[in-house]
N, C-alpha and C positions, 0 to 999 in steps of 0.2 A: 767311818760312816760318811754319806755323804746324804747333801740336798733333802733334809728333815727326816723322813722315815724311810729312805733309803737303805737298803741293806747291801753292803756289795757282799757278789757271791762268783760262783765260776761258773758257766754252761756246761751241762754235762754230753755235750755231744763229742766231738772229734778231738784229737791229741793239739789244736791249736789252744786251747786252756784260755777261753776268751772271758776278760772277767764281763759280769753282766750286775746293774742294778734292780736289787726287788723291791717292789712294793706294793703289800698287801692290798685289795680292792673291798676289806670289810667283809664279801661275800664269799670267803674260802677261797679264792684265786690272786693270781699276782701279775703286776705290770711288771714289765719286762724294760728293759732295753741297754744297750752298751755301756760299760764305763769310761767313761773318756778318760781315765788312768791308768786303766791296765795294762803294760806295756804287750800286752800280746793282740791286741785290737785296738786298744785309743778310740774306744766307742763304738766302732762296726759291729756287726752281727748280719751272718747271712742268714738265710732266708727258716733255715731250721731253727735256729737263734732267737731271730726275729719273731716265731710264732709262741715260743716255749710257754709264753700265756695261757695259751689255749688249749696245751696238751694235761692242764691239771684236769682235777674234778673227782668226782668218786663212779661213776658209771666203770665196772669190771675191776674195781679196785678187790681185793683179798685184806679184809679186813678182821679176820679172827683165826687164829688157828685149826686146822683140818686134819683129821685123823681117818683114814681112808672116805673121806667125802664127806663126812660129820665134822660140825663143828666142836673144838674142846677147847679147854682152860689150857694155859700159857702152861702153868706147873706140869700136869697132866702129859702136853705134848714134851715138851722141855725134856721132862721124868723118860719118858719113852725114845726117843734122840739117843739119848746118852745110854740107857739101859741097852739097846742096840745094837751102838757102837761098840760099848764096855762087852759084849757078850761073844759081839763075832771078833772082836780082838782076841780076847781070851780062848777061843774056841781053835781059830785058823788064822792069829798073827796079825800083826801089825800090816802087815800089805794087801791085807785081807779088805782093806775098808781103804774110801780116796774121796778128796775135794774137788770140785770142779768148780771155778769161782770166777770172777769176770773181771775185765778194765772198767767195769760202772763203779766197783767198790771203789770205797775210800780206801787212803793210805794206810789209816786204822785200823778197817775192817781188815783189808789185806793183813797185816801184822799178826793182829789176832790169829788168822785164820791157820798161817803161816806157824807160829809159833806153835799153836794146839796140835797141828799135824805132826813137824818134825822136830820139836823138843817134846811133846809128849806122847803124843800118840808114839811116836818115833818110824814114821814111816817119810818118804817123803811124795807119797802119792797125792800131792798137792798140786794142782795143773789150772792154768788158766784160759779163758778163750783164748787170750793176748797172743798164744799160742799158733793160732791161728792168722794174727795181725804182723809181725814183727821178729820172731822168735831167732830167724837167720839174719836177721841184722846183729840180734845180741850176742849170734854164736863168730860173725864176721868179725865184729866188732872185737872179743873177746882174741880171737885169733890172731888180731893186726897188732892190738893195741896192749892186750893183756888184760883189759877190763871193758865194762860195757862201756865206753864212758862216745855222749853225744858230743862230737867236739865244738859244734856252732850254735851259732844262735839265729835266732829270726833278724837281727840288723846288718847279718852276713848277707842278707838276699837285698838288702838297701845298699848294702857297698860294693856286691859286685859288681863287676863289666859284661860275666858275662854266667847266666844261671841254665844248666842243665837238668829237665826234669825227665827220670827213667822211671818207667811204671808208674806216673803220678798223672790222675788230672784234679791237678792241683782247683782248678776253678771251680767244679763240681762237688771235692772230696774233702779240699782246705780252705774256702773260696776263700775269707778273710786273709788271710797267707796270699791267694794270690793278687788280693789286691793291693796288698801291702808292694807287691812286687812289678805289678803294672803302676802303681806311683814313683817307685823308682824308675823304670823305663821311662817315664814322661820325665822327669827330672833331669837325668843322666844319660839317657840311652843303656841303659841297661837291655845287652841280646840276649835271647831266649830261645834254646833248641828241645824240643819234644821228641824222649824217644820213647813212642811205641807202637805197638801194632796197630791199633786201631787210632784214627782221629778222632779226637774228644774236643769239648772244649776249650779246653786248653791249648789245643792246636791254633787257635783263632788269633791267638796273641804269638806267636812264635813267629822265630825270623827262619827257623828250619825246621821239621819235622820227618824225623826218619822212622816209620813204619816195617820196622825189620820183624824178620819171622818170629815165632813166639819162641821163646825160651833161648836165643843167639846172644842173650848180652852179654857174657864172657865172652864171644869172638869178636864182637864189637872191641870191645875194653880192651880185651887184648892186645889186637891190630892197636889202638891209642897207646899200647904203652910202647910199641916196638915204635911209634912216627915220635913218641916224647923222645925215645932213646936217639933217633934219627935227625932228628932237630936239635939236637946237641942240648935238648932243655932237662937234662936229669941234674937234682940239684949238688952243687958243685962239692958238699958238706955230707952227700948223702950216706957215704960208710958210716960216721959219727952218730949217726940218727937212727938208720934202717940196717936191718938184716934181711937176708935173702932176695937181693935185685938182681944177682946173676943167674939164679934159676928160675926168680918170674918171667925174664926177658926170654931165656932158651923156652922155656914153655908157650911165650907168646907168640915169638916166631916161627913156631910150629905149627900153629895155627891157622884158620883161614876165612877169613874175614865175607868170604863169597856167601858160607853158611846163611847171616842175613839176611841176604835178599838186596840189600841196599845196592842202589845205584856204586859204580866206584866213583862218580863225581860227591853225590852226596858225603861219603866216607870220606875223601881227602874236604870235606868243603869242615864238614862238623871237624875231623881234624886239624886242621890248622886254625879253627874259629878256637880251639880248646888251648894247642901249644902257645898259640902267638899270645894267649890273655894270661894274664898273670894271675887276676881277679876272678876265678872261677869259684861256684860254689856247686854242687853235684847234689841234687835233691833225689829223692829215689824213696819209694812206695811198696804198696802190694804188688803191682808188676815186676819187682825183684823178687820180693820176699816170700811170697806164695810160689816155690817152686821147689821139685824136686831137688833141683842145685843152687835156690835161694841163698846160703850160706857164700858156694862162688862167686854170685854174681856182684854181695856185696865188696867182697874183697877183691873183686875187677877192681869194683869202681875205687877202695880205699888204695889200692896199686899205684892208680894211678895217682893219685892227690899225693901219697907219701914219695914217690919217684922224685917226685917235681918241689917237691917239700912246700906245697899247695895247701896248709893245714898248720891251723895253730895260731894263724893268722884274720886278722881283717878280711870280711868279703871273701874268704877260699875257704875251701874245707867240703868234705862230704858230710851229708845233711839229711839223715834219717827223718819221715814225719810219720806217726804214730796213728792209729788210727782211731784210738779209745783215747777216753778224758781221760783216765786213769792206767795206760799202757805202763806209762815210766814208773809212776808209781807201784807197780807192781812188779818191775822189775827191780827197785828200788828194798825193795823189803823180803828180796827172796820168793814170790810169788809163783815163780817155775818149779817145776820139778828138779831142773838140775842146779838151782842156786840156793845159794844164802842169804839171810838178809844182810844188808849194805857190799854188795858186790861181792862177798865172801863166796869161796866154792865149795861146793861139799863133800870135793874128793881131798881138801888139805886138810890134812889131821887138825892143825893149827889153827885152824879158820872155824872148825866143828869146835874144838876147843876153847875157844872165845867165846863163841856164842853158846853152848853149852852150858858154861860155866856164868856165863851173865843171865842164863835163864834158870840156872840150877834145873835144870830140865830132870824129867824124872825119867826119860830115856834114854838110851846112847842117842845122839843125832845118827842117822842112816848115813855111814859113807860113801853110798852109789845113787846116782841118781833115780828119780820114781817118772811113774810113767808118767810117758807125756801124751797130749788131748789123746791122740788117736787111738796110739798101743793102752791107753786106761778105758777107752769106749772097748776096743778089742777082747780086755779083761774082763770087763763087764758080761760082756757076752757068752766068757767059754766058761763062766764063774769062778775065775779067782778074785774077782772082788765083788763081796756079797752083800755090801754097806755103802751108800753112796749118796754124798750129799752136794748136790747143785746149787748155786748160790748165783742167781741173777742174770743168767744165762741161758740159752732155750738149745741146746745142742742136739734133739733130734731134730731140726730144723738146721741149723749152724754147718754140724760136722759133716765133712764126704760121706760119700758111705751112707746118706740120711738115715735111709730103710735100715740096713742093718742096727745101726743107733740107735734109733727109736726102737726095734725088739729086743736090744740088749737093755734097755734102760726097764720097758715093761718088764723085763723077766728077770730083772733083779732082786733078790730077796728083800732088799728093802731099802727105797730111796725118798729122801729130803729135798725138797724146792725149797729155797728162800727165795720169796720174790713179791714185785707191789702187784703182782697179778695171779690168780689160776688158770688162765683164760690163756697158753701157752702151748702148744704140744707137747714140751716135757712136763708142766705142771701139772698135764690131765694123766701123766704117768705116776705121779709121786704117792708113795703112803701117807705123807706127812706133807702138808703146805704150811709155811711160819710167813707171816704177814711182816711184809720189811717196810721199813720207810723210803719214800723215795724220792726223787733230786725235790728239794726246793721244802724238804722237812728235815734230812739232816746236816749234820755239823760235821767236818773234819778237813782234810787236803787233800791234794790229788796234783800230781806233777806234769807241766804239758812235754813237747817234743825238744824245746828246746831248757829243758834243766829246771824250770818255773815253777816253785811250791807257790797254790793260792790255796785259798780256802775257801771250801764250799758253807755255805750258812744256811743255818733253816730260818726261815722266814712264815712258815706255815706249824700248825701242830700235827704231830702224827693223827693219822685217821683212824678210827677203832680202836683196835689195840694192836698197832702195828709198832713194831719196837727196830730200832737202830740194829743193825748185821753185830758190830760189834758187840753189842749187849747180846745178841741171842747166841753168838759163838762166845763168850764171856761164861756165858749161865751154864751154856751145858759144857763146857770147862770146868769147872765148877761140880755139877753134878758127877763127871766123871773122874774125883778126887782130887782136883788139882785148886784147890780153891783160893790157896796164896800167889801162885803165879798167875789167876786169873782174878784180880780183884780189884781194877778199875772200877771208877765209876762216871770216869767221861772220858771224849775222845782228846780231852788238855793231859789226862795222864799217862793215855796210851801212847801221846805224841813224844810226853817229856822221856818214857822210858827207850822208845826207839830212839832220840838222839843221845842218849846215852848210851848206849848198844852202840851207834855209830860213831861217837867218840873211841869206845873202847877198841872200837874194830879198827881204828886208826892206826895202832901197831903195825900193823900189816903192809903198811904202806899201798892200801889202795885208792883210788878214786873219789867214792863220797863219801863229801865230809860236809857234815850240818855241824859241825859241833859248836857253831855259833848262837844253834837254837837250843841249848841244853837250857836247862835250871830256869825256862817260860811258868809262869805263871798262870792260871784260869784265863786271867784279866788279858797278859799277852798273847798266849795263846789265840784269842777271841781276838785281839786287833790285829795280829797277824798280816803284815801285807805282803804280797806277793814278793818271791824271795828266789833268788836264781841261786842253787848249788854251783860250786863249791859254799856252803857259808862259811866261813871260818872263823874259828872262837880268836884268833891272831892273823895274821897278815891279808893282804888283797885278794881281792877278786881277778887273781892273774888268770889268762886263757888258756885254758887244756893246752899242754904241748907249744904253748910258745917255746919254751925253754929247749925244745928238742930232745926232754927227757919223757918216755913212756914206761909203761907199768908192766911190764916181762922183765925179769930178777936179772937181766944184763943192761935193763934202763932203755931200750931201743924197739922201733915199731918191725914188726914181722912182716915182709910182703911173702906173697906165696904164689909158688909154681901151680897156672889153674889150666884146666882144659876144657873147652866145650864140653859140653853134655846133655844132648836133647831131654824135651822131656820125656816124661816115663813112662807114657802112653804113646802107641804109634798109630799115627790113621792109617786107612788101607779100604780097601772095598767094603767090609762090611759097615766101616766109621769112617767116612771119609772127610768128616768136618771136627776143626781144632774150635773146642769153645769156651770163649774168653768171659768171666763174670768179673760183677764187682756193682757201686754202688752209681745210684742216681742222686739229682741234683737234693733233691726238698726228703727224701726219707731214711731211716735211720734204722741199722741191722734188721732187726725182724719187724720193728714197725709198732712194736706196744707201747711207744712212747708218740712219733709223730704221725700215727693215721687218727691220731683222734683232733687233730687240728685238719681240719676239710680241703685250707687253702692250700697244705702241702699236698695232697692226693690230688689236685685237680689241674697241676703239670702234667704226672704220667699216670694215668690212673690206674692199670691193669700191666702185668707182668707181660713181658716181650722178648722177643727173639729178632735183634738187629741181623739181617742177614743181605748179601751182596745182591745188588739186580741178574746180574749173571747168574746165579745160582738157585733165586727165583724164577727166573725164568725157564731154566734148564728142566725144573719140576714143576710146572707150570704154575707156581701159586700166584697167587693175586692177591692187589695189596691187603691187607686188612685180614687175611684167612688166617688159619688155627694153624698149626703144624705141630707134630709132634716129637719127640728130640727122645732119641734110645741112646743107650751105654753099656755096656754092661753089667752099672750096679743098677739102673732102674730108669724111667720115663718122666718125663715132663711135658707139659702142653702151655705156650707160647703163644701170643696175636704176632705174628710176623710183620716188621718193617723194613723195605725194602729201603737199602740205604749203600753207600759205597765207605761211606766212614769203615766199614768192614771189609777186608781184601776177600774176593775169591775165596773160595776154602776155610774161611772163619767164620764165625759167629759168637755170638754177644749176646747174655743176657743176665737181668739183675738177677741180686741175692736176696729179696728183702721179702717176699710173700711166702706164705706160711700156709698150716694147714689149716692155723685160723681164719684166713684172709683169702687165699686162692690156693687149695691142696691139692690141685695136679701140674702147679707150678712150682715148685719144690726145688730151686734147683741144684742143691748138695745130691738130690736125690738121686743124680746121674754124676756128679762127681767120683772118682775113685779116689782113695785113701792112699796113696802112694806119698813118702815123705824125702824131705830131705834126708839124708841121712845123719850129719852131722846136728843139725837143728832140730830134726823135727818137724817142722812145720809142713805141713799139707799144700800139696800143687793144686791150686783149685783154677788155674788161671789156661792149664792147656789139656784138657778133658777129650777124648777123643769121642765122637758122636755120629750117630746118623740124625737126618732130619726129612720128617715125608711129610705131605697134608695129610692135616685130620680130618675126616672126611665126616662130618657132624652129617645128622639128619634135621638138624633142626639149630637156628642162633638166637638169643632171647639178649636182650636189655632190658633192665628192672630199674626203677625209680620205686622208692618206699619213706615212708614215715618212721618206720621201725625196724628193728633188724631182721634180716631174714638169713634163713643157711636153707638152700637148695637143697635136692635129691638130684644131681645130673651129672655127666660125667666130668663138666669144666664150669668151674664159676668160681669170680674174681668180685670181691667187693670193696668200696670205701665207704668211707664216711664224706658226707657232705654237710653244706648248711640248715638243711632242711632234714634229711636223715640219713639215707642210704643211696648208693646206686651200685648194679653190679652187672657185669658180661656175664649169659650163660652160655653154653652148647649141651646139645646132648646126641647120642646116637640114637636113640628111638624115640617117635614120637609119640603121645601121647593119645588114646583113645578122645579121650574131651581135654579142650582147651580150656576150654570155662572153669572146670574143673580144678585144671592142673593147676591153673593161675591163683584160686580160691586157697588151695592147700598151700601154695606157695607162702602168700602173705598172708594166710590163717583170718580171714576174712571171709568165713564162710555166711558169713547174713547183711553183709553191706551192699551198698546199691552199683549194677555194674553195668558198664558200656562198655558193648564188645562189635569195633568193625573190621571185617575180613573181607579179604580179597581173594576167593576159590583160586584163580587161575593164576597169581602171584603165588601162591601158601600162605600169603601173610595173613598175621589174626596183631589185631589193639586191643589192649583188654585195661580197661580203668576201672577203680574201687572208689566208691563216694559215700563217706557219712555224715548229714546233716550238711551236703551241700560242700563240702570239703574233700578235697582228694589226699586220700590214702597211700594210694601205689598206683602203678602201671607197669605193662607190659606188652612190651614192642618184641614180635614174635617175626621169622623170617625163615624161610630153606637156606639162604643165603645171610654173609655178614650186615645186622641189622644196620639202615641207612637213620638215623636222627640228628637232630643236634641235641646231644646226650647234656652238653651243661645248661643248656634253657631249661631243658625236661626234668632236672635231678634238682634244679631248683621251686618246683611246681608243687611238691608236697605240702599238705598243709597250707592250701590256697585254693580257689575257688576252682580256677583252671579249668572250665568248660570246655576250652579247644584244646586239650592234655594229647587225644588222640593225631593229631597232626602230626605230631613231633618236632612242630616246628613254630619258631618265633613270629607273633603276628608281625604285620609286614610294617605296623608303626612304629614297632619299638627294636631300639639300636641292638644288636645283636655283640658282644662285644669278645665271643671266641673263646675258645678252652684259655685258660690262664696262663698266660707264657712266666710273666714275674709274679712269682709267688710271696715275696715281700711285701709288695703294694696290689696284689690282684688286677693287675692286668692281663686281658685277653689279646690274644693274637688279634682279631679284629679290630679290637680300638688299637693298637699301633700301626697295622697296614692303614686303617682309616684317616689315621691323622698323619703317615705318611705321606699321603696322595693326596688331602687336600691342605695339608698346610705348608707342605712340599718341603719337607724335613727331610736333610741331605746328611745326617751323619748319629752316631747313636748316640751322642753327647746332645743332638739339637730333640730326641724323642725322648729323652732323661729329662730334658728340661721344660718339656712340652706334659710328658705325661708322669713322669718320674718312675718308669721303668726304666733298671738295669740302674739305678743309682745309692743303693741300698748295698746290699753285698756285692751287685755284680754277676752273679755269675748266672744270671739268663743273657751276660751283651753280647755274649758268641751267636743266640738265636735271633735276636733282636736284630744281627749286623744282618744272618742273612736273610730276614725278612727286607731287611731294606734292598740289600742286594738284587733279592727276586725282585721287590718292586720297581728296579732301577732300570735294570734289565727287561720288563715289559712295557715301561716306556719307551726306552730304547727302540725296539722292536717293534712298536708303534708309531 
């Protein structure tokens, strides 16, 4: 504990496992902020982090059990769960029935979850989103190394010379991480090369950036291993260490590196920036791992690091980062379909053996693996699995394929949501909703990217009767006859029997080993401080593979003979655009955690399609228009930003709105299901697509008091400080406007001001009670012109010039909010750029204290000043 009623505890956002301090406010919420001990932050938090305050409270919480949309008693639902499960098992088998469970669990939960599936149920149709985040690193990994095992740590990015990040924008997706690693660069000179298609962020801080074609990073890596062999830099020891460097190399040089796209300067420049450093470390993300040939691309990159015997070391190594708080941890404990818990496999007899027999499991363990996300969504659908319980996760939203998803989940005979919400698009699927607790109520661990057991704390009580994942998979363990091997009664004894399990599995000579935490107590357990695996019950804290011994039964890393492989989709006339997704700066998977904090939504507020000026042009859209985005699994509808960060031929747009939030933005919903094959894991990253304008009759902007859900064909909403605001479109317009506006925000007897402009189209429609304004609505043929954050904040205020849409001319205007940490708007830093004549982002940090918080708005921040530098200039 620290600093009187402090509670440290872990954030539950990204694989950086950043610890945070709680502290209760009395009134059911909690102060937040960094622990200045964790060594995975030392007190930072970016901007998601930073808000986690705000995201409590009880509005859309699921606070009692639901039995097709009734509420019922815990026992009642419980009883029903397991009667079920127990019924379609016995009817049509054990693979009849599947988990679908997320990196938000705890290590716990997972455990639980895990155990119940595949020592009793005995299936192992256990599958996690994570699936979806990581799954070709663990299959890369597996195949180089012999186990999952992360070889580095985050103090590898402080030592190196020099850090390559592929498929990461790190500043955006890890920004804590990257600022750890821009303080090294100021320290050391630490260089930094960016490979990916698109510029991000992260680009802002690089000494190169190579924008190669989407899915080339084997011919990249390749060509790198054949210029390490060329440079005489292959390590002098390497037979001792490695197998298979003579058929990586013939397969590299068969290659061809042109694929790319890259300049041949740039190639020889990143080349020789990589040989000549000794101190390299190789970060790499979803732009690897979300790919048909996800699994290649990581063992390009482990190729090359083991070549060079670049690993196992200080400062070198490749450096997976994860994308869930709980990714590792659920690889950790078996939480895939094709593993065991503690790195065991499920195809070693010996391995099923051990755990079997420590579980006394009342089933064989399954010796094949069970399906993974996609082939178990697939099952769902053609109904061989007729029982199906989801666990904290929304996958008709999540998975490729959405559409199909979401009718394979409806039309299953009968599925479970655990989760702290209903208010999901799979939750409004489920027969059964069970009220979970969630971050900042419950107790257990959860492991970050680099190896880090912390522990998450409740700080809060559960809400209603919402109960722990692990209790409610415990009980109906329990109900369905297993009552001794489910008879925990905290997440201290869940913890003690899994490191006992992974002492036991120690025979095996794999990977991890906690067996330093066995024989914990309540009392230790609870003080717990964060703990980097290996823990060992005897010796050091030595580094993976210093010794140059790895974990394949000959003790040596495997490199492998790879080839190009585009991705799996081809464009062509009818699709002629590659389109790239992934996450923004301030929000978080689908957003049921961070859109109820206002200041994250009020960076990017509505769903978007980054697309080249070139290609806007060519269709002639104009900035700010709708467009609409075909596939051939389904449609999406987009605000187009015209931008070059995106080459020609590509396109960009987030993952994060939903069909609660904006549902003709979907955008899995134009993803196809095409996998890795080795992995698994889904190409969500080179989608083939057409893109045309949408050709609305009508554009609306809404400010509101309270919530609304339209009737139109496009509408995207947030939350703000006052209540709502949201984009609409529609194709046909409406007979009365008055009308439509009334039904809109259900304000059919309040007092309204309506002024139009015939010869414009435009219509202003305001709702006033007792002198207060309720709503508005800025109506247009064309994309509606206001300034939507003066307007969104007018609710609930007297606001007599509401209709203008615009700020009276005395008061400072201070611009959509660029840093979302300290709410700063775009206007007040141009502002105090130009008059207080601030020449660098460090002097606008210190003026306004934007961009000094987590950081990751200084890339916008630079080019506002840029612009501004530049129109002096020019003046």
């Amino acid at each position: 504990m620290s600093g009187g009623c402090d509670i440290r505890s872990t954030c539950p956002y990204c694989g950086v496992g950043c610890g945070v301090l709680l502290r209760p406010d009395g009134d059911g919420g909690l102060q937040v902020r960094g622990d200045p001990d964790h060594p995975a932050n030392f007190g930072k938090l970016c901007s998601k982090g930073s808000a986690l305050g705000e995201t409590l409270g009880m509005q859309g919480r699921l606070l009692t059990p639901q039995i097709n949309g009734e509420a019922a008693e815990w026992d009642e639902t419980l009883d029903l769960v397991a009667d079920r499960f127990t019924a379609t098992i016995a009817e049509h088998g054990p693979d009849s029935v599947a988990f679908y469970v997320s990196g938000q669990l705890l290590t716990e939960d997972y455990y639980v979850a895990n155990k119940l599936m595949k020592g009793f149920v005995g299936s192992a149709n256990i599958d996690t989103n994570s699936r979806l985040c990581m799954a070709s690193t663990v299959a890369g990994h597996k195949r180089a190394f012999g186990t999952d095992t992360v070889p580095g740590t985050y103090q590898d990015l402080e030592e190196a010379d020099l850090v390559v990040l592929v498929g990461s924008n790190l500043a955006w997706c890890h920004p804590v991480l990257h600022q750890r690693l821009l303080t090294a660069r100021a320290k050391h000179g630490t260089r930094i090369v960016v490979i990916d298609p698109r510029r991000t962020a992260t680009c802002d801080a690089a000494d190169l950036h190579l924008a190669l074609q989407p899915g080339t990073d084997v011919a990249l890596f390749n060509h790198l291993l054949t210029q390490i062999d060329a440079a005489g830099m292959v390590a002098p020891d390497l037979d001792a260490t490695v197998t298979g460097f003579a058929a990586a190399l013939a397969a590299a040089r068969v290659g061809d590196v042109s694929e790319t796209g890259l300049s041949p300067d740039d190639i020889a420049t990143f080349c020789k920036m990589w040989t000549r450093t000794e101190k390299v470390v190789t970060v790499f993300s979803q732009g690897v791992n979300q790919s048909s040939s996800g699994t290649d691309k990581v063992n390009a990159i482990l190729n090359c690091h083991l070549a060079t015997g670049r690993i196992g070391r200080p400062g070198m190594g490749p450096f997976s980062v994860t994308g869930q708080p709980n990714a590792m941890g659920g690889r950790e404990v078996g939480g895939l379909a094709n593993m065991l818990a503690c790195h065991l496999d499920l195809e070693n007899a010996a391995h099923r053996k051990t755990v079997g027999e420590f579980w006394n499991a009342a089933a064989p363990l399954p010796d094949t693996a069970g399906l993974k996300a996609v082939d178990m969504f697939r099952a769902v659908g053609d109904g061989r699995i007729k029982a199906l319980w989801v666990i904290h996760t929304n996958p008709a939203v999540t998975m490729p394929d959405a559409d199909a998803v979401r009718d394979a989940i409806a039309n299953c005979p009968f599925v479970v949501v655990s989760d702290i919400t209903g208010e999901t698009d799979t939750a409004r699927l489920a027969d059964v909703l069970l009220p979970a607790t969630g971050w900042g109520e419950k107790s257990g661990t959860v492991t970050n990217s680099d190896r880090t057991i912390s522990r998450q704390r409740a700080a809060l009580p559960a809400p209603g009767s919402a109960r722990p994942d692990w209790q409610i998979l415990t009980q109906v363990g329990q109900r369905m006859g297993w009552a001794d091997a489910f008879s925990w009664s905290s997440p201290a004894e869940i913890f003690a029997e899994y490191a006992a399990l992974a002492t036991a599995a120690l025979q095996h000579g794999r990977d991890f080993d906690i067996s330093g935490l066995t024989g914990m107590d309540d009392a230790a357990y609870d003080a717990l401080p964060p703990t980097r695996w290996p823990a060992r019950a005897q010796g050091s804290q030595q580094r993976f593979f210093a010794d140059g011994r790895y974990f394949h039964t000959d003790g040596k890393a495997k490199m492998l003979p790879l080839t190009q492989r585009a991705p799996a989709a081809r464009t062509g006339p009818k699709y002629p655009f590659r389109l790239n997704t992934g996450r923004i700066r301030d929000q978080w998977h689908t957003m049921t955690r961070t859109a109820r904090a206002p200041r994250l939504s009020a960076h990017l507020a509505e769903p978007f399609l980054d697309i080249n000026p070139a290609d806007a042009a060519a269709m002639g859209l104009q900035p700010a228009a709708l467009v609409q985005v075909r596939s051939p699994q389904g449609r999406a509808i987009f605000r187009a930003r015209h931008t070059d960060a995106v080459a020609a031929g590509q396109v960009f747009a987030p993952i994060h709105w939903t069909g609660e939030t904006a549902p003709a933005a979907r955008v899995d919903a134009v993803i196809p299901s095409a996998n890795d094959p080795i992995s698994g894991q889904p190409e969500t990253k080179a989608a083939v697509v057409a893109v045309e304008p949408f050709n609305a009759a009508w554009y609306g902007f809404a400010v509101s008091a309270q919530p609304l859900t339209p009737n139109c064909t496009y509408w995207a909403r947030v939350r703000t400080e006052q209540g709502w605001r949201m984009e609409l479109a529609g194709l046909d317009a409406p007979d009365d406007w008055e009308q439509m506006a009334r039904d809109l925000f259900g304000l059919q007897d309040a007092e309204i001001q309506h002024a139009s402009d015939p010869a414009r189209g435009t219509h202003r429609i305001a709702f006033h009670q007792e002198g207060i304004l309720q709503a508005a609505l800025f109506l247009s043929p064309s994309p509606v012109i206001a300034m939507r954050d003066y307007v969104a904040g007018l609710p609930g205020t007297e606001a007599p010039q509401v209709l203008s849409g615009r700020r009276p001319g005395d008061q400072p205007d201070p611009g959509p909010i660029l840093c979302a940490c300290l709410s700063v708007g775009v206007n007040t830093i141009t502002t105090a750029i130009e008059k207080q004549q601030l020449l660098s982002v460090e002097a606008i940090g210190t003026a306004l204290g934007a961009g000094t918080n987590c950081g990751s708005c200084r890339p916008e921040i630079a080019e506002l000043l840029a612009r501004a530098t530049a129109q002096v200039a020019a003046e």
